[in-house]
N, C-alpha and C positions, 0 to 999 in steps of 0.2 A: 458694567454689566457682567464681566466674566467672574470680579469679585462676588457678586451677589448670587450668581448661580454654584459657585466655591462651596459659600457660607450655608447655602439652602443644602447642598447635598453635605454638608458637616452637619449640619441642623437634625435634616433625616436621617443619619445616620445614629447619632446621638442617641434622637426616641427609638430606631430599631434594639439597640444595644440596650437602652432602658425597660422595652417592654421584654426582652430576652434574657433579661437575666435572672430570672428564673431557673433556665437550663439551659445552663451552665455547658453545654455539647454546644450551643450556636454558638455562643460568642467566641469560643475557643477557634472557632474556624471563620469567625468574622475578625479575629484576631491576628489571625495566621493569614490569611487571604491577602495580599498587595496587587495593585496595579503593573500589570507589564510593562517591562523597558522596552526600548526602542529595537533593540535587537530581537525582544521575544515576541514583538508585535506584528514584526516584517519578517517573522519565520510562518507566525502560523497563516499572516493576508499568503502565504508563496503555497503553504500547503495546500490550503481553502480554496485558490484558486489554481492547483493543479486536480484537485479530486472534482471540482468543477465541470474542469475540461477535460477529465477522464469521462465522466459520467456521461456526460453531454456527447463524449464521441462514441460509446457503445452504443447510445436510445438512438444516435446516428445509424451506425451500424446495425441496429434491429431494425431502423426505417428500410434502408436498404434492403435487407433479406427481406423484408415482408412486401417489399415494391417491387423485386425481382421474381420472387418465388408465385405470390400470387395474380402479376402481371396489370397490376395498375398504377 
């Protein structure tokens, strides 16, 4: 199964690259483009899920002031 889902996304890729080569700009960056290592992968799950939990603790902190300030 994991073979055939491999081959399907070679497959799709293939006719991308076919219909694109026309211009000559995509494929240069569908060229250039690789998959993340394992290292660059478990850097940016660490960023994603601290700006998460930043975000998530200011709309906290705006609950708070708006629950204290307006008294409900």
């Amino acid at each position: 199964m994991l073979e055939n889902m491999f081959s399907r996304g070679y497959e799709i890729e293939e006719k991308i690259r076919k219909g694109l080569k026309s211009d000559r700009k995509y494929t240069m960056i569908l060229n250039f483009a690789q998959k993340p290592d394992e290292e660059e992968y478990y850097q940016l799950a660490k960023v994603s899920l601290g700006v998460l939990l930043f975000v998530g603790f200011i709309g906290f902190l705006v609950y708070l002031a708006f629950h204290y300030l307006l008294g409900r």
